[in-house]
VOPAGU-2260 file (C-alpha; in pm, 1 decimal, decimal comma):
REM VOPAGU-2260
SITE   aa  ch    i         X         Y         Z
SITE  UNK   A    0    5417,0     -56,1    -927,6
SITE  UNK   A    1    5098,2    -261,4    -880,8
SITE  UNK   A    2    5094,6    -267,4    -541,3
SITE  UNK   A    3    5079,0     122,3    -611,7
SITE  UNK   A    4    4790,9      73,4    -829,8
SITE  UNK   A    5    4619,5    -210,7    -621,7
SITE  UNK   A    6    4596,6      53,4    -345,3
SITE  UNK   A    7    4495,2     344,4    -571,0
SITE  UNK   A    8    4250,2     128,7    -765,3
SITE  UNK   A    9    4086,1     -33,4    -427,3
SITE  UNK   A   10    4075,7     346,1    -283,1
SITE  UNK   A   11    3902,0     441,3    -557,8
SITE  UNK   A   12    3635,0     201,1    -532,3
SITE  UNK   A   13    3578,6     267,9    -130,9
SITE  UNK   A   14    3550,7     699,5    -284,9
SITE  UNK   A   15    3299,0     609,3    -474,2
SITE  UNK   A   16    3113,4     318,3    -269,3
SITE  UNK   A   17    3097,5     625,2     -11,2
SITE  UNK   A   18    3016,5     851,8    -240,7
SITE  UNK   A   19    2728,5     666,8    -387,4
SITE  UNK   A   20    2627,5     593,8     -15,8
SITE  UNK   A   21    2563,9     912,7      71,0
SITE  UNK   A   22    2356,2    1004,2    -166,5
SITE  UNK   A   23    2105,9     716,3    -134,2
SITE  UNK   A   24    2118,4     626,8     288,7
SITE  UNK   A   25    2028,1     307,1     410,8
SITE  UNK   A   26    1716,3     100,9     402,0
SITE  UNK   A   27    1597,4     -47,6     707,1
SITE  UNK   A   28    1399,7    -367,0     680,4
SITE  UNK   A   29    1207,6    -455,1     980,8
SITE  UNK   A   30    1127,7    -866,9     997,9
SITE  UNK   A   31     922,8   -1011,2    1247,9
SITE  UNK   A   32    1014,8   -1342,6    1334,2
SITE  UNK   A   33     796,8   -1388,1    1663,6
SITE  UNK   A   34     454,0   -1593,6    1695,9
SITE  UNK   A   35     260,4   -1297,1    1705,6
SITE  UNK   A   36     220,6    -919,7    1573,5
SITE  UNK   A   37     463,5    -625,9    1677,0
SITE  UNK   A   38     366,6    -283,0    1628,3
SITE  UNK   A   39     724,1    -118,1    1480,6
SITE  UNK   A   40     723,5     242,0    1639,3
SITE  UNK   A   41     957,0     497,5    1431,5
SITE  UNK   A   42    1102,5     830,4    1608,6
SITE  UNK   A   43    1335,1    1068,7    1405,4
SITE  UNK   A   44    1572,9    1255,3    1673,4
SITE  UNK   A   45    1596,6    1619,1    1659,5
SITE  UNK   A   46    1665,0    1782,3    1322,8
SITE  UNK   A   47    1599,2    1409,2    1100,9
SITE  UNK   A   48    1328,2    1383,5     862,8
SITE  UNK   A   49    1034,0    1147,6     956,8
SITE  UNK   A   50    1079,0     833,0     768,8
SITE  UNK   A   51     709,3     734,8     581,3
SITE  UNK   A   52     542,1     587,3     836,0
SITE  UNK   A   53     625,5     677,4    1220,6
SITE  UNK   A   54     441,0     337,9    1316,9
SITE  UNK   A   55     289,2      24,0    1122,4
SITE  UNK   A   56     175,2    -323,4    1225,6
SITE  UNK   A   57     389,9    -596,1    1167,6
SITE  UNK   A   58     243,4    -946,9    1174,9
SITE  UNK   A   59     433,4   -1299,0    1212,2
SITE  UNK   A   60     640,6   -1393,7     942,8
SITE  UNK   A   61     616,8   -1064,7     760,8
SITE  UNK   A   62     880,4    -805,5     682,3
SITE  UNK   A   63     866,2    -418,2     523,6
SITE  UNK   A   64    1136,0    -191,9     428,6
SITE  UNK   A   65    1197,3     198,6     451,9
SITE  UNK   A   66    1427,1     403,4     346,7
SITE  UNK   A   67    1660,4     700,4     536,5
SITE  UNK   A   68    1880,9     943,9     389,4
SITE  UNK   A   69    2209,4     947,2     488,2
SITE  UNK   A   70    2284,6    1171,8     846,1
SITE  UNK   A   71    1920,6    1036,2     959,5
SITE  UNK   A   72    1916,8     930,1    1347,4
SITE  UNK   A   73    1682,7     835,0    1531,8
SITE  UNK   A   74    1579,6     471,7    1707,9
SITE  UNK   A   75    1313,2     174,5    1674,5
SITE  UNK   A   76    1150,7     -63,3    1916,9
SITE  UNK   A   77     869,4    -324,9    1900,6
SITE  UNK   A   78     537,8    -232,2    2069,9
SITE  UNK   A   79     344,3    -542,1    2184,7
SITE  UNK   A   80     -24,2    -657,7    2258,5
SITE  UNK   A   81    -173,1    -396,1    2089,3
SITE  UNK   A   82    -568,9    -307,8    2034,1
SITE  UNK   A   83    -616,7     -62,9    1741,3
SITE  UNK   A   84    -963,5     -11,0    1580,8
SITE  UNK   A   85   -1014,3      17,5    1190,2
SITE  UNK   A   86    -959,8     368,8    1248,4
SITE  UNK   A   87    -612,3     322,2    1313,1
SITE  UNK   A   88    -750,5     451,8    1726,5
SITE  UNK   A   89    -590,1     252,9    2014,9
SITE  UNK   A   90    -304,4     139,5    2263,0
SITE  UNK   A   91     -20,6    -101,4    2345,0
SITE  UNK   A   92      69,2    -322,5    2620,7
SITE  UNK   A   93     418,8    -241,2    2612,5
SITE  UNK   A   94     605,2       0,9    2385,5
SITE  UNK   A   95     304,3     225,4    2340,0
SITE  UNK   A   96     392,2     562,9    2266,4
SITE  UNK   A   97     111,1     770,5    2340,6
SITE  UNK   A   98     -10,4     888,9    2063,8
SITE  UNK   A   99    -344,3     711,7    2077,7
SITE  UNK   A  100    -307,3     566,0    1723,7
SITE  UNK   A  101     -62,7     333,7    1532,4
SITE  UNK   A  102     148,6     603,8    1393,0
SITE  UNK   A  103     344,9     752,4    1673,9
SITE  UNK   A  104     395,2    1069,6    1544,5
SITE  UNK   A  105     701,8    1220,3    1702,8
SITE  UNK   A  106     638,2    1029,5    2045,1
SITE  UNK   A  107     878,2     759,0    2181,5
SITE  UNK   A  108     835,6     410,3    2389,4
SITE  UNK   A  109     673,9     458,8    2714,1
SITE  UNK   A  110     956,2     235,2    2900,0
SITE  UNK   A  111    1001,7     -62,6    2953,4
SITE  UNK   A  112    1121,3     -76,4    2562,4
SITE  UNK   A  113    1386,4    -260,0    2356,0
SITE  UNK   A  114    1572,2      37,7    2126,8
SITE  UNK   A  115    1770,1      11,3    1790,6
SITE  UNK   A  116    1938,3     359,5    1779,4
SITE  UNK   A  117    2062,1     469,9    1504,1
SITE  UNK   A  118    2290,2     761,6    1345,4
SITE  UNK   A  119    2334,7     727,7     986,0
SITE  UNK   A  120    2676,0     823,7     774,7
SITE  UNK   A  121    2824,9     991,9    1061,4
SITE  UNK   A  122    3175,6    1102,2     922,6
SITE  UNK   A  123    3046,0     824,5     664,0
SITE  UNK   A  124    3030,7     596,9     907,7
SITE  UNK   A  125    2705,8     465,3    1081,4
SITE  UNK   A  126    2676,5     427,6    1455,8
SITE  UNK   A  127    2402,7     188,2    1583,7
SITE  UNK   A  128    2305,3       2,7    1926,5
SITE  UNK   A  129    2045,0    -212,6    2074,4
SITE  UNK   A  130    2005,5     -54,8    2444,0
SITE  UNK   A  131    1797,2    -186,4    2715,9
SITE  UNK   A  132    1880,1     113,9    2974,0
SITE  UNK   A  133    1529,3     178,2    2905,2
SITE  UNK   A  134    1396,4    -150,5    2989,2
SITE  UNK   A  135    1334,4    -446,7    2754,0
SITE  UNK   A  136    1039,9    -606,9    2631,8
SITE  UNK   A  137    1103,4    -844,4    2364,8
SITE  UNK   A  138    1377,1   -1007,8    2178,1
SITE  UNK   A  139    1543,3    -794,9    1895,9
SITE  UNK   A  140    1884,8    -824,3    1672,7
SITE  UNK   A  141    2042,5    -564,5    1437,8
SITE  UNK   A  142    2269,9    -700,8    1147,5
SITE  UNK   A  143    2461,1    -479,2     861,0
SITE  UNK   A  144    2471,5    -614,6     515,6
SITE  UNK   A  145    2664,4    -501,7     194,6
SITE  UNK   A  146    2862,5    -293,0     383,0
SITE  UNK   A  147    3229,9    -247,4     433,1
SITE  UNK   A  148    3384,7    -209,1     817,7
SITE  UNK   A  149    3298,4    -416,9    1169,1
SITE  UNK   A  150    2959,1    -438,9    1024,1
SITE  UNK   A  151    2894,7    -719,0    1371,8
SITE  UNK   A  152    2525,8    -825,6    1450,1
SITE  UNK   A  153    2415,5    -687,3    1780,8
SITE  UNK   A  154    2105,0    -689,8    2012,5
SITE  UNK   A  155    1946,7    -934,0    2253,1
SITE  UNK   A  156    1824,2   -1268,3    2197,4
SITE  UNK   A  157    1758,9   -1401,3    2517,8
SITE  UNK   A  158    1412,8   -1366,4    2650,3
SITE  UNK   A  159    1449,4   -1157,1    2940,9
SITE  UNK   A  160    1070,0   -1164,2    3043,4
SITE  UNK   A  161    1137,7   -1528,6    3159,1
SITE  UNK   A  162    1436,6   -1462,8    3394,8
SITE  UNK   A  163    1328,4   -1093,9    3507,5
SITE  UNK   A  164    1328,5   -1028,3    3850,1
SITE  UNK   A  165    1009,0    -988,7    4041,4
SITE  UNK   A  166    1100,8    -610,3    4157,1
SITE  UNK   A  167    1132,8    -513,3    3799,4
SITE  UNK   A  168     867,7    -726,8    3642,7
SITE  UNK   A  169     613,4    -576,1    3433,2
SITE  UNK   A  170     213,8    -755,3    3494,6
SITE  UNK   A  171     218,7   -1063,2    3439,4
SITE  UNK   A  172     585,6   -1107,5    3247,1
SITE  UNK   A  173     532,7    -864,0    2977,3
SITE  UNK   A  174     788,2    -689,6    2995,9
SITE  UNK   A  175    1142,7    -572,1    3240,5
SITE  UNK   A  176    1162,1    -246,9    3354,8
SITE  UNK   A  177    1490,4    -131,1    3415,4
SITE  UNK   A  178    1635,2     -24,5    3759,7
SITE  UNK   A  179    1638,9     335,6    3678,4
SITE  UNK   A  180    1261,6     330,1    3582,2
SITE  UNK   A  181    1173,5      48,0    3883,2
SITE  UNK   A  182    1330,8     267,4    4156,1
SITE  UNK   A  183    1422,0     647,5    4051,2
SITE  UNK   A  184    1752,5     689,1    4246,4
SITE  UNK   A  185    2049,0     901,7    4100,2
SITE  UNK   A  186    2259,1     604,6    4115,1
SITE  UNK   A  187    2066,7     353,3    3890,5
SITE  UNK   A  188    1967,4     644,1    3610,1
SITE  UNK   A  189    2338,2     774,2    3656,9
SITE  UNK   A  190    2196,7    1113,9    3737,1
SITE  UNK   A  191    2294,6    1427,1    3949,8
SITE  UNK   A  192    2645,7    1347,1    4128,7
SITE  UNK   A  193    2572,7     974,3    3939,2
SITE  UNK   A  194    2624,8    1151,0    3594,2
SITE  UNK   A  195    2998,0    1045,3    3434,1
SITE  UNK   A  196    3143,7     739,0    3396,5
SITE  UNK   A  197    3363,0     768,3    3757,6
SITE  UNK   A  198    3086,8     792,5    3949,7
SITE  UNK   A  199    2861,7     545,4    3746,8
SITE  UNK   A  200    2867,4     225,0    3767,2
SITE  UNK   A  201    2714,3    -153,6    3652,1
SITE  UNK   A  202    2461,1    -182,6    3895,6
SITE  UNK   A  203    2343,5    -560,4    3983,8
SITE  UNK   A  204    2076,7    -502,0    3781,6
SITE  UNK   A  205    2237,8    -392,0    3451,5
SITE  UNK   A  206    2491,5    -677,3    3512,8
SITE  UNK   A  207    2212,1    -933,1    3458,0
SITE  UNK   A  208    2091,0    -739,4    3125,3
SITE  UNK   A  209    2459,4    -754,7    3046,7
SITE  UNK   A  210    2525,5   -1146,0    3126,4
SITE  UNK   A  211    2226,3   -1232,4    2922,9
SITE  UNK   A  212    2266,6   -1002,7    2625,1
SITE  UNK   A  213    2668,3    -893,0    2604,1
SITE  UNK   A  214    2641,1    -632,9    2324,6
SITE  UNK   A  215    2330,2    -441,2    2430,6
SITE  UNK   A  216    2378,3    -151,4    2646,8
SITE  UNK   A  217    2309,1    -239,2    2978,4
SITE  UNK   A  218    2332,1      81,9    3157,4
SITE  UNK   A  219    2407,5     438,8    3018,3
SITE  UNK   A  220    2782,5     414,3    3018,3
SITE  UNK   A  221    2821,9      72,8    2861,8
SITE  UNK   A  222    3015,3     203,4    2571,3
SITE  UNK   A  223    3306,1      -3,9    2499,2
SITE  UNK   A  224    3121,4    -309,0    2405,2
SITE  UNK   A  225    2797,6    -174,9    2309,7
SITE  UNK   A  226    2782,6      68,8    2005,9
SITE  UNK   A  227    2906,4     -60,6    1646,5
SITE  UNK   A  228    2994,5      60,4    1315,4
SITE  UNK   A  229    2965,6      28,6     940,8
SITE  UNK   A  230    3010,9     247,3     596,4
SITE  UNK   A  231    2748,4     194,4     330,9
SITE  UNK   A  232    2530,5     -98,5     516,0
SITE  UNK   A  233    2144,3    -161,7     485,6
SITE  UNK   A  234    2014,5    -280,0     816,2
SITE  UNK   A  235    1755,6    -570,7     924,2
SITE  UNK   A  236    1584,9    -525,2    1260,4
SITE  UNK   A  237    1479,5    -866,6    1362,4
SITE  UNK   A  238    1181,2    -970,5    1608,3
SITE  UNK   A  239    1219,4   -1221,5    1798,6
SITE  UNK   A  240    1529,4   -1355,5    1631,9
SITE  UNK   A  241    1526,4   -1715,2    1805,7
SITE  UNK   A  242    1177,6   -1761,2    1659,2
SITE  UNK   A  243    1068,1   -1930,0    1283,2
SITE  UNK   A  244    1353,5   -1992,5     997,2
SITE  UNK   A  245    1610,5   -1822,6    1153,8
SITE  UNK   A  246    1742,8   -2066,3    1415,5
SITE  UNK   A  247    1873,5   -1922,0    1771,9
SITE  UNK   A  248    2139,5   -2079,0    1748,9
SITE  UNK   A  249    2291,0   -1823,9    1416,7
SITE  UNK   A  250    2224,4   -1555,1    1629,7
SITE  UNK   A  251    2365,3   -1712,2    1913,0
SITE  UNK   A  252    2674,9   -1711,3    1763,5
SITE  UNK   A  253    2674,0   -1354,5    1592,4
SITE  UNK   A  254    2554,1   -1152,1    1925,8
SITE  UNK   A  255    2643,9   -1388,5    2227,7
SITE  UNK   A  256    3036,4   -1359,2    2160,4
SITE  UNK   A  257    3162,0   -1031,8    2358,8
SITE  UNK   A  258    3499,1   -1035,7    2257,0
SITE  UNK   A  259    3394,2    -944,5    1899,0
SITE  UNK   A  260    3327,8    -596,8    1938,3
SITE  UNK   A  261    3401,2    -234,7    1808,1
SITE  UNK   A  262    3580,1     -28,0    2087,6
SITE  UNK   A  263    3644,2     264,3    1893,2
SITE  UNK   A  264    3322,2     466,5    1999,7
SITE  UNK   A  265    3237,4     699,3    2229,8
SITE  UNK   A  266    2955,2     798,0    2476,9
SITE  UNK   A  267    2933,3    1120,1    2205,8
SITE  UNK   A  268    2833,0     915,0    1883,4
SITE  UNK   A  269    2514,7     735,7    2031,0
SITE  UNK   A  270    2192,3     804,9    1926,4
SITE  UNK   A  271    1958,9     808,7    2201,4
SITE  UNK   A  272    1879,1    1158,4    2419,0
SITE  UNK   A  273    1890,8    1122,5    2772,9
């Protein structure tokens, strides 16, 4: 008889932690933890409501929080060594999204680019990633909190810009393109008679994004051991994780461990349009 209840009571409570989930979505809280300023850029995917601010300065050591409703989707990255005037008018070294100003209004990361993508109470589950098929240019970690399910950290602490190879290398080390945007074949941007799965494959490229940062997706079929889950979480999007209080070597241990991973996703629950 209580084992009967136990389960009926602890049901009860996941109802109504769900229920209470979706109606007040997540918060994202965006913390920059690198030696200098990031420029946060925002873009809602088709059909999501714009969050408040589509793009915001960051600077070291701060942190600021927003709030999406639950179904939002849509993806974040870090836009470096920018030059805006007191009019809000200007550009970014990498990550700039074309807009001419520090809101990005609707526009996405000119690649190279670290992306968080996310899809938010998805058959009340969320489905998130860090992905560097478009390139990567600077350190970045997602972790859930308060919420009930895999919840793991992911993203990528290593710096990349250090070990990137000189055929992908972006001016002087500010960023790594990716293969697809370096060279433009079908094979590397799994395009034309490149586009499933079969005919897709790790390229030597995506292997070292891979070896270096095992749950970020590395190519555009990277699935198994890429995209996570979680019911009712808040989210922190970290800059530069291995930098200030937060030591590299907590992260190191939450993101750098491949065999703890959530295979239960598919290709069809991402976030990102390609």
């Amino acid at each position: 008889m209580m084992d009967l209840f136990s389960t009926w009571f602890f049901s009860l409570i996941f109802f109504c932690f769900v229920v209470f989930r979706g109606t007040s979505g997540a918060t994202f809280t965006f913390l920059n933890n690198c030696d200098y300023t990031v420029w946060p850029g925002i873009l809602a995917n088709s059909g999501s409501p714009k969050l408040e601010t589509t793009g915001f300065s960051l600077e070291k050591g701060t942190s600021r929080s927003l709030q999406a409703s639950t179904g939002w989707s849509g993806r974040f990255w870090g836009r470096t060594s920018c030059n805006f005037d007191g009019s809000g008018q200007g550009s970014c070294l990498t990550g700039d999204c074309g807009s001419g100003q520090i809101e990005c209004n609707g526009a996405g990361a000119t690649p190279p680019a670290t992306l968080a993508e996310f899809t938010l109470g998805s058959g009340n589950q969320d489905f998130y990633d860090v992905s560097l098929v478009d390139g990567y240019n600077l350190p970045m970690v997602v972790e859930g909190t308060g919420g009930i399910g895999t919840c793991a950290a992911t993203g990528c602490v290593t710096d990349l810009n250090r070990s990137c190879p000189t055929e992908l290398r972006v001016g002087e080390g500010e960023a790594c393109k990716s293969a697809c945007e370096a060279f433009g074949t079908a094979e590397y941007c799994c395009s034309g008679a490149f586009n499933t799965p079969t005919t897709c494959k790790p390229s030597v490229y995506s292997v070292m994004f891979k070896t270096a940062c095992p749950r970020s997706y590395s190519y555009a079929y990277d699935d198994a051991t890429s995209t996570f889950t979680c019911t009712g979480a808040d989210y922190i999007i970290t800059f530069c994780p291995s930098y200030g209080n937060r030591s590299r070597k907590k992260f190191s241990r939450l993101i750098d461990n491949p065999k703890i991973i959530n295979r239960s996703t598919t290709k069809n629950n991402r976030t990102n349009n390609r």
